[in-house]
N, C-alpha and C positions, 0 to 999 in steps of 0.2 A: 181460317176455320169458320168465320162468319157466315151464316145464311147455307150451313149445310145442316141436314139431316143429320140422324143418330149413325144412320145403316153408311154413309157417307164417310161419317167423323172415325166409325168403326174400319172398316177399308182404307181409309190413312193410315188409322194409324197403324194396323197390322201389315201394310206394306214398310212405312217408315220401322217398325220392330224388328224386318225382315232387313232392310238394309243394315241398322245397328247392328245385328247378332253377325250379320256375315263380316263387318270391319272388325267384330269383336274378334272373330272367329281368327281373320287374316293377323291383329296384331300378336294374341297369344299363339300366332303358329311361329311369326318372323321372329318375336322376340321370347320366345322360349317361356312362356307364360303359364302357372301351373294351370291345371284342368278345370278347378271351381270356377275358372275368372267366368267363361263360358255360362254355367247354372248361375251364378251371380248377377249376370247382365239380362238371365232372361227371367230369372226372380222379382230384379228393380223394370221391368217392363212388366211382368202381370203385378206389382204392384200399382203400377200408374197404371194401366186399365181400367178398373173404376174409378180413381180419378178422373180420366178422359172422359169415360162416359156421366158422372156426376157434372163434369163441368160443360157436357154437351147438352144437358137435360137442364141445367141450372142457366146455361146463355140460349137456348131456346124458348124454353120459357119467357126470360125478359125481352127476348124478342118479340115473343108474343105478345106480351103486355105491353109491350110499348105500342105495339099494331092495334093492338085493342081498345089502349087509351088514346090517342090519336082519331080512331072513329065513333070515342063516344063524346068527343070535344066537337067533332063534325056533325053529332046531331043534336047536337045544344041539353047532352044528358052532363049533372054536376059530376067534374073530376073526381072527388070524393067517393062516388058511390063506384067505379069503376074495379074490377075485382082485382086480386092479390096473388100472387102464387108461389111466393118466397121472403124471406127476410135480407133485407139490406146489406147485414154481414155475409151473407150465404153471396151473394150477386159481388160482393168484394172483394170475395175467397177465391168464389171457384170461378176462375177468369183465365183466358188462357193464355193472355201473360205470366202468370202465378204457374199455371199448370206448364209450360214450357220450359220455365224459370227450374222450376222441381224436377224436371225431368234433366237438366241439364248438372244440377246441383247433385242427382243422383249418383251422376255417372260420373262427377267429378269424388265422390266419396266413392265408388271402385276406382277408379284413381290412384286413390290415395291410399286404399287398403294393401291394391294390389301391390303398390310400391313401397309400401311399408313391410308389408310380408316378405318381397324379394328381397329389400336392404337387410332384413334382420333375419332371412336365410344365408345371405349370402354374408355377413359379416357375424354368424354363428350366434347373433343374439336369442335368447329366451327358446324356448320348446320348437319354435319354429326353424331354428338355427340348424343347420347343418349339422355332422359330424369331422369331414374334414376342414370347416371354414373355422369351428368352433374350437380347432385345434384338439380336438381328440382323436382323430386318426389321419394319417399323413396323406399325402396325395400320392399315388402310386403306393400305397403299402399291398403289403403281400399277403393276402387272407386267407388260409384256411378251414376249408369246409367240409364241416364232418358227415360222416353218412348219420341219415335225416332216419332218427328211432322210429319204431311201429310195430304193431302187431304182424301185418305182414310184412315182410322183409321184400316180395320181388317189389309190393306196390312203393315201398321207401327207398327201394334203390331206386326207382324209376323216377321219384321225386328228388329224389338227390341229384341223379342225374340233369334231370329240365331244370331244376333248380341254379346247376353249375354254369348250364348252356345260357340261361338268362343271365345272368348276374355276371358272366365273361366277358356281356357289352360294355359294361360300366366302362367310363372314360377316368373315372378318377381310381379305382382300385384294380388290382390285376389278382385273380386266382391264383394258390399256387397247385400246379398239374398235377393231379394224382403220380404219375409215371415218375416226378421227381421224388416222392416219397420214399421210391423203395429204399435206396441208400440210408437214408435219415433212418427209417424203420429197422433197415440191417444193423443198421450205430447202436437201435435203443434194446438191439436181440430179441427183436421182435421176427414172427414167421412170416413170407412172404405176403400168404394170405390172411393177414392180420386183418381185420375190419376195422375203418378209422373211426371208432365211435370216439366221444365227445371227452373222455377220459383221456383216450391217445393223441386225439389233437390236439388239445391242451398240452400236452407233456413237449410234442413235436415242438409246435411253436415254438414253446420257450428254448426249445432245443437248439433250434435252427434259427432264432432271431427273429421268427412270424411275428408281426404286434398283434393282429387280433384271430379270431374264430369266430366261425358260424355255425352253431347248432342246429336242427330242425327236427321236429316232429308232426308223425303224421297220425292222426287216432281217429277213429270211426266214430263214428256216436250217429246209432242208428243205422237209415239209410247211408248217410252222410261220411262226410270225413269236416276236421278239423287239423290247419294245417298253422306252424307255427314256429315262428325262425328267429333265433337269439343271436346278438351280434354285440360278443364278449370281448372285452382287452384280455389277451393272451397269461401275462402274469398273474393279473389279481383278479382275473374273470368276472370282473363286475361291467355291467350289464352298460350298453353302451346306445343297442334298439332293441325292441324286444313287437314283434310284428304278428299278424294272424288274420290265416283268411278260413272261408268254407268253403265246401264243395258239396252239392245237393248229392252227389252219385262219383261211383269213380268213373266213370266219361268226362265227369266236369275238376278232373282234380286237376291238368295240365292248363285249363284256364285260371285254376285259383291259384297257382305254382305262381304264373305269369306275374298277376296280380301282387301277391306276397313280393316279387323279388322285384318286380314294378315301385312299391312301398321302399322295400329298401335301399334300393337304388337311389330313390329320394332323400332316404335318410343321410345315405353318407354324402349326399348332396352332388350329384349327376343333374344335368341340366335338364329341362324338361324338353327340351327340344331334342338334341340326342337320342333320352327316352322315346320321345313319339316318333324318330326316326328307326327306330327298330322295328323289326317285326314279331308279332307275337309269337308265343311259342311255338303255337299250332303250328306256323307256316314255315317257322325255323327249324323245326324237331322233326316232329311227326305228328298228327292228328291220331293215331294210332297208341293208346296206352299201354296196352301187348307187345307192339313193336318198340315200344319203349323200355318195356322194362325188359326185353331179348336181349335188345342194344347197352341194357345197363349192364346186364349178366353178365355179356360176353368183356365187355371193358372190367367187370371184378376178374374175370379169370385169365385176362394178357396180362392186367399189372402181378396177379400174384402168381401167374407163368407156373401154373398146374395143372391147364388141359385145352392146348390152343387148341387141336382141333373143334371139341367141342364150340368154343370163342366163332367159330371160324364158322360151324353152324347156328347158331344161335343169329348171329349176323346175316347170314344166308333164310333165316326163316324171317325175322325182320323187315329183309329187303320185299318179301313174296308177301308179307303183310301189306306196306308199304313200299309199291315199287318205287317212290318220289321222295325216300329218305335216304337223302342225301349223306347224314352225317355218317350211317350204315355203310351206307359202299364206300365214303372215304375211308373208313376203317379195313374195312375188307380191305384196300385198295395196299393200304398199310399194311397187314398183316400175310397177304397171299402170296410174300417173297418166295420163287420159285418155282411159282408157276403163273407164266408171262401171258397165260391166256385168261382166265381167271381174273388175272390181277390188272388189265389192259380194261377188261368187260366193267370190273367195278369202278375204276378210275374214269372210263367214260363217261360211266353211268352218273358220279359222283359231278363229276360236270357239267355235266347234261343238267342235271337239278341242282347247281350250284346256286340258285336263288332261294333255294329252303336253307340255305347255312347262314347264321352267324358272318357278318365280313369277315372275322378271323379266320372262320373256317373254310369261307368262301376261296378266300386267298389261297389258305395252303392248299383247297383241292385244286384251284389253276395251277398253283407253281409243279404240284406234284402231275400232274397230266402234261404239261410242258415237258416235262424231263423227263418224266417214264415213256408216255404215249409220242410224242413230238419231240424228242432230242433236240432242246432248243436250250442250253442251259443260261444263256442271255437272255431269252426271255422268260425264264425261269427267277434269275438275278432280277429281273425288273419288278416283279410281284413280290419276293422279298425285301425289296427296297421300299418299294411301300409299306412291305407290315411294319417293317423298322422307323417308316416316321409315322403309323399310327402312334406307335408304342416303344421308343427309344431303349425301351427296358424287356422286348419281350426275347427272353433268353433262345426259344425254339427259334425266331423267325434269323435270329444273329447266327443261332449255329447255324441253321441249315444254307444262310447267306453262305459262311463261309465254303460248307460242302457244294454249293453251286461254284463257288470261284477253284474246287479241287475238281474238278469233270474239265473246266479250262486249262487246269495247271499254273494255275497263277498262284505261286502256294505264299507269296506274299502276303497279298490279298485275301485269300481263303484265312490264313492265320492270325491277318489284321480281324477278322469277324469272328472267328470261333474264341482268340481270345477276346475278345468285346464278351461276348458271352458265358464263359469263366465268371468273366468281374460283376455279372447281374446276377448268376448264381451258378457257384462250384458245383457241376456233376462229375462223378466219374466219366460219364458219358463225352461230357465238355472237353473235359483234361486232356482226356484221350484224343479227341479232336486235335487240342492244341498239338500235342505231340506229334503225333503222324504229320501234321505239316511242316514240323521239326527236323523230323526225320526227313523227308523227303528232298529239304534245304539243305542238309548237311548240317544240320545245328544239335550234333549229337548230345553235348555236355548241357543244352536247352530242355531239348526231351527229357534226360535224365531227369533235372531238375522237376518240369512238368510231375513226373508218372511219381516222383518222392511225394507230391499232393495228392495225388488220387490215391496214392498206395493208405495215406495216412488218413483220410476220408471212407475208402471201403478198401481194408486190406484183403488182399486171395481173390478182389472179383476178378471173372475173366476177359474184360475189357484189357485192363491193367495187366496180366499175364500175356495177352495178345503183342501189346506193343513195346514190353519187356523183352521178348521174343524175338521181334524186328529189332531193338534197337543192340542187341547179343548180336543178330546177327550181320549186322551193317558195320560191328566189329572187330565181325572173322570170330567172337569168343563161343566156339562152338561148345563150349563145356558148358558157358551159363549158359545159351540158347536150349541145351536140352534141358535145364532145371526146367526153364519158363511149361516148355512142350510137356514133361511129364507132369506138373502143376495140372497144366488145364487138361491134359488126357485125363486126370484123374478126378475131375467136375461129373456129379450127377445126372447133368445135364447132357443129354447123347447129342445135339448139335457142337458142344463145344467141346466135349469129349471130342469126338469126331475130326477138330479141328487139330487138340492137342496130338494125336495119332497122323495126320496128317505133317505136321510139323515134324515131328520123330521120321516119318520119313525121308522126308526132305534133308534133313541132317545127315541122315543115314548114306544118300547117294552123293550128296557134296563131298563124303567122303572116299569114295567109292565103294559104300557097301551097299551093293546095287539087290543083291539077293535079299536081304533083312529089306528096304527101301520096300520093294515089291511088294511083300507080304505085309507088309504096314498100311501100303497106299491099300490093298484088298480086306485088310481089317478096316481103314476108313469107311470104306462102303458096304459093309454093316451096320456100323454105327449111324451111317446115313440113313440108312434105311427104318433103323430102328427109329429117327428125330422125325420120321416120315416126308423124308424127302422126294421127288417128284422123280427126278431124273438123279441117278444115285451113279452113274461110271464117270464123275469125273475125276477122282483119281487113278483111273486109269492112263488119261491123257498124260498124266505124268509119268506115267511107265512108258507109253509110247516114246517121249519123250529122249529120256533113258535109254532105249533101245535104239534110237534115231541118231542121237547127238553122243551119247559116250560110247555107247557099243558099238556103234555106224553099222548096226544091222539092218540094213531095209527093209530083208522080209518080213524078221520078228517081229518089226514096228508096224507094219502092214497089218498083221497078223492081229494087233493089237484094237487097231482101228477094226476089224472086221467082231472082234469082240467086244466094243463100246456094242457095234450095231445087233449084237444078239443078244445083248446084257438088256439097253435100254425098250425094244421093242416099238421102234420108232412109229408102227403103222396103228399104234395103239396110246399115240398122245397127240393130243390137239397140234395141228401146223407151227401154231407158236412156240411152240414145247419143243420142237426139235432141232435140234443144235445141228441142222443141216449145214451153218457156216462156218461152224466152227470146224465139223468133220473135214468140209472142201479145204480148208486152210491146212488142215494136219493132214491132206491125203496131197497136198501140191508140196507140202514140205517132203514129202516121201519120196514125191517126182511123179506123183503117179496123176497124170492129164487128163487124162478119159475119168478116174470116177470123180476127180474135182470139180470136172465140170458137169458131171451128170446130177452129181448133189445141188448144184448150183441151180440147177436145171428146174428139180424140186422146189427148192424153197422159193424159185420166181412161179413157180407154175402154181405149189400149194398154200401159199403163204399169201394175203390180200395184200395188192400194192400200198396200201394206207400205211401198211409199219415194215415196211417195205425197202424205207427212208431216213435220215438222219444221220448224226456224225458215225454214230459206233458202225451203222452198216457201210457206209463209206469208205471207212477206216480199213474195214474186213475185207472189203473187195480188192482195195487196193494193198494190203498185203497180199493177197493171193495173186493177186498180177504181176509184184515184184517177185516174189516165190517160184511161179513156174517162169519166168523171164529169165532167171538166174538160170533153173531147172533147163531152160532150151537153148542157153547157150547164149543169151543178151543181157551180160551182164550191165551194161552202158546204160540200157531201157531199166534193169534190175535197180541200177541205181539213182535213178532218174525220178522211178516209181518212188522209191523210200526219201528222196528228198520233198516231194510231193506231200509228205504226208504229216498232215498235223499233230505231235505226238505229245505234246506238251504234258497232255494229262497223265504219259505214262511217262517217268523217266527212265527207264532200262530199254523203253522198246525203238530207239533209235539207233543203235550202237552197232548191234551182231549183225543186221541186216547190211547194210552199206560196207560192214569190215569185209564181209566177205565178199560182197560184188567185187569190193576193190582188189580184195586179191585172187579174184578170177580176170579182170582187167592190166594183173601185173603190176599193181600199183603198192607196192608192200610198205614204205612210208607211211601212206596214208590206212591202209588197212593195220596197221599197228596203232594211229593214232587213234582209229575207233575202237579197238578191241580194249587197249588201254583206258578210251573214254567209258568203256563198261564196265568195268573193273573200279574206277575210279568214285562209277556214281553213288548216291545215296536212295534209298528207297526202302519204307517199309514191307515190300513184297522181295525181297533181296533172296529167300532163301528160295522162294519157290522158281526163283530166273536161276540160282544156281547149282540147284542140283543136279541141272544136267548141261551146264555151259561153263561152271568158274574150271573143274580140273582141263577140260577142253581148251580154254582160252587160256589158260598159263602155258598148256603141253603149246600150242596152235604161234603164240609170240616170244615163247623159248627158239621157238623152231625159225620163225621169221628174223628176228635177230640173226639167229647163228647161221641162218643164208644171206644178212647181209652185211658179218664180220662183224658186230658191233656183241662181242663175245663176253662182255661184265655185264648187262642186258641178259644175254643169254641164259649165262650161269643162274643169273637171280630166278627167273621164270623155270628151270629147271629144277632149281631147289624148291619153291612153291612147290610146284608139283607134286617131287617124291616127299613133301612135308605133309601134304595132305592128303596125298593118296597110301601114304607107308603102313595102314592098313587096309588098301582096300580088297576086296575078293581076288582071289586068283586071278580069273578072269582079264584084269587090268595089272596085275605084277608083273609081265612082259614090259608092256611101257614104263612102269616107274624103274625098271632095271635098267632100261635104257637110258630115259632120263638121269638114274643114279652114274652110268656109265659115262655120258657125254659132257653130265657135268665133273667128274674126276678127269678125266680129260682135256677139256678149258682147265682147269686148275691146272693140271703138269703142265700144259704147254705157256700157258701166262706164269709158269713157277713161283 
């Protein structure tokens, strides 16, 4: 620094300030460093500032006078008289050894602050400490967070909501999901649309085992707002952080949200690194506070399930606010079951701006566009494989693992993850889960077990009546299968009403009471209608059915399909909407060649090849191929097709298809051995495969037996028969009197 100017010494050093703050900058980013460290380092820099310049003004000067006494020695003027321009201690101070020394000594005191502060956050000592290091709240505990009070209620939902969306980064505490309340809520007899204010979550918590809560409040003052968020132990609700930010305006209250849950994210001690890898909310949420508080609406009114369509608009005005909010169309994407066009459109969408969500969120909108949009449910499994080692504990990403391993059929597997998720937290929802893959194994007295927890957790809900329903009827105990069915027929709710009237049917024709059956499946689509469903004949298909396979009427069945197509009004719903493959599959069951291919015809010509694609349409084509193959007389190719075919995810659908090529091939062995493997199987959809195939399939290998002598076989399938048809409609009394006849008969002659 010798022998330079001020304007010189000043240009060092604000170059050298420039490189320290960026190494400053570099180590608080690698090593997770909280944010002061940054204004701290550039604090002890304009602290030494005048320093430098004191000490560049103090060694110039002595330079100067030393230049000055030098040429007054050269003109023979006395040393003495030669002038002064500082004090000795001054020229001893400010040197820029000293000033170097200071500057180094500075940084070593952020040093030492910095790592002082980390050690005694990170090992929970004094104010600085942590909450979870300090041991007052666990790592992974389960918080919930109550709706955030206020004068206005949409502005404190919408705070509540960015509130949630922040604070679901945190690496050390997990939320618990509003959607898991409702059960808890049902427990405490509380109404669906209960509002969680600060009273009920408290009470929940302790309910349910939560250790703590979060309170918040949002209050105006003026212009402004004042925003402020309590972060209580559950039991004794003594205060644990207690945080607050402002907002000049409500445009700025989703950055003061950020900010606030920024704060306590710190407090329970998230690392600052994690934190700065987030993105704020703006960019997570919406920048939009309108669209925000739509988005919060419509999620109060799907959990308390009192007016989805509404939910359904609110979200839809949302997205036209913000077409780039992402969390909106994932929601949509979730909520538009039924209609496949719609719900394709927000699933894209959702993906398409998967970098405005949360990685949590981000995740589930891949996994769910993989599997709805792309039929890919392996690479569906892979994205919840991940959420599972973000978060070994996160209950949604376990179950839904498991229901990606139930689209494979791997019900091992599928059962290995949904009960994983049980044991993070009991839902009805979960149980249920477990069971049906219970069911599907053959692990009857399993299930059982399972639904006696869910029954004792939310008794009457109709998850639990659903799969009460399957497991009655995987059975045969056709008496308790209709308690289940008249149970949920008689639910408030017109979708599972809907369901329960659906199920009453199905009993009805497994029995052979094909007239009541009919008039059941045509009050279901009522009730469909009324749940406002999109495409409302599909129980129709089961009358087709009926009329196909027990009555082996073809026209009537024909007849039936030609009224799905005047019920639903196919030229008047979206391409996606129209169950063109399913019609082609029920018109090649019929035999009928020409319109199955002319549907087909359709949905390649009207339908974009993009969804076009994937297992389920695969699946569909090539049953229709073995169908009419059968239909033309190549049973060989018929059965060639159905071994072909991946069916894993269905257990019934392998069986009737192959019995019968074989026994158009002359193969009767073998077509008894599949008819019997159907018979045999386990499956929570058992009643809807039997009401119009088990009387058919007992009459079908009574009959096979006793053409191939193997007449105690026989007799057994013919008692079946008139056991289960011995009330059925007239209609079918011919047959069961034969059946009655053939099997007294084997009796006399085996005496």
């Amino acid at each position: 620094m010798k022998n330079r100017s001020l304007w010189q010494v000043l240009a060092l050093y604000a170059g050298a300030s420039w490189v320290v703050l960026q190494i400053v900058d570099v180590v608080k980013q690698n090593l997770g460093l909280p944010d002061w460290v940054f204004p701290f380092a550039l604090l002890l820099l304009l602290v030494g500032l005048p320093i430098i310049v004191a000490t560049a003004l103090v060694q110039g000067r002595q330079m100067l006078e030393t230049a000055e006494g030098s040429a007054v020695k050269t003109s023979g003027t006395d040393e003495g008289t030669a002038p002064h321009y500082g004090s000795a201690a001054h020229h001893k101070l400010l040197t820029w050894k000293n000033a170097l020394l200071g500057g180094g000594l500075a940084f070593v005191l952020l040093a030492v602050v910095t790592s002082g502060f980390m050690f005694m956050r990170d090992r929970g000592i004094g104010p600085v400490g942590s909450l979870v290091a300090s041991g007052l709240l666990e790592e992974k505990a389960a918080i919930v967070v109550a709706d955030f009070a206020g004068e206005d209620p949409s502005l404190a939902r919408a705070a509540t909501q960015a509130f949630r969306v922040d604070l679901s980064q945190s690496e050390l505490v997990k939320l618990v999901e509003p959607a898991t309340l409702d059960e808890a809520l049902a427990r405490m007899e509380l109404p669906e649309d209960q509002a969680l204010t600060s009273d009920v979550a408290y009470e929940l918590a302790v309910r349910e085992g939560y250790p703590a809560v979060i309170e918040g409040e949002l209050t105006s003052v003026g212009d402004g707002y004042v925003l402020t968020a309590r972060l209580a132990d559950a039991r004794s609700q003594e205060t644990l952080a207690s945080l607050r930010e402002t907002a000049g305006n409500a445009n700025e209250i989703i950055p003061a949200i950020d900010r606030l849950s920024g704060k306590m994210r710190e407090k329970i001690g998230d690392s600052y690194f994690s934190m700065r890898a987030d993105e704020p909310l703006e960019q997570v949420t919406t920048g939009s506070l309108e669209a925000l508080e739509k988005y919060s609406r419509a999620l109060e009114l799907f959990a308390a399930g009192t007016d989805h369509e509404l939910g359904i608009r609110l979200l839809e005005e949302a997205v036209a606010i913000d077409s780039a909010f992402a969390m909106a169309w994932r929601k949509l994407g979730v909520e538009l079951t039924g209609d496949r066009a719609r719900e394709i459109g927000a699933i894209e969408n959702a993906y398409r701006h998967r970098d405005r969500l949360t990685e949590r969120e981000r995740l589930l909108a891949e996994a769910q566009y993989y599997l709805d949009v792309e039929d890919d449910p392996r690479k569906t499994i892979s994205v919840y494989e991940r959420l599972v080692d973000l978060d070994p504990s996160d209950s949604w990403a376990l179950n839904n693992l498991g229901a990606s391993y139930v689209e494979l059929g791997e019900w091992e597997e599928a059962e290995h993850w949904v009960a994983r998720s049980v044991a993070v937290d009991s839902t009805v929802k979960s149980l249920t889960n477990v069971a049906f893959t219970q069911i599907q194994q053959g692990k009857l007295e399993e299930a059982e077990a399972t639904l006696a927890i869910a029954d004792r957790i939310a008794p009457g809900n109709e998850r639990n009546l659903l799969h009460h329903y399957a497991l009655a009827t995987n059975r045969q105990d056709w008496a308790e299968a209709e308690t289940w069915a008249r149970q949920m027929q008689a639910t408030t709710d017109p979708a599972w009403a809907g369901t329960g009237t659906f199920q009453l049917a199905s009993l009805a024709a497994i029995r052979g009471n094909l007239a009541e059956a009919e008039a059941l499946w045509r009050e279901a689509i009522d009730e469909q209608r009324r749940a406002g469903a999109l495409v409302t004949s599909g129980p129709l298909f089961q009358v087709f059915d009926i009329n196909l396979d027990v009555r082996a009427d073809t026209a009537r069945a024909i007849g039936t399909l030609e009224e799905i197509l005047a019920l639903d009004d196919l030229e008047s719903l979206d391409p996606l909407n129209r169950p063109y493959l399913v019609l082609a599959g029920w018109y090649a069951r019929a035999g009928d060649r020409a319109e199955a291919h002319a549907l087909l015809g359709r949905f390649e010509a009207e339908v974009p090849e993009a969804y076009r694609t994937g297992r389920s349409i695969e699946e569909t084509y090539q049953f229709i191929d073995a169908t009419l193959a059968l239909a033309g007389g190549a049973p060989a190719e018929a059965l060639r097709i159905h071994r072909s075919r991946d069916m894993r995810s269905c257990v019934l659908c392998g069986f009737l298809g192959p019995a019968k090529a074989f026994e158009a091939m002359g193969q009767a062995d073998s077509a008894i051995a599949y008819y019997e493997g159907y018979l045999n199987a386990n499956s929570a959809q058992r009643a809807a495969w039997d009401n119009e195939n088990l009387g058919p399939t007992y009459e079908r290998l009574a009959q096979l037996y006793d053409e191939s002598g193997d007449l105690e076989n026989a007799s057994l399938y013919y008692a079946r028969l008139v056991e289960l048809w011995k009330d059925a409609d007239a209609e079918l009394q011919p047959r069961v009197r034969a059946a009655q006849a053939r099997l007294e008969e084997i009796v006399r002659e085996r005496g």
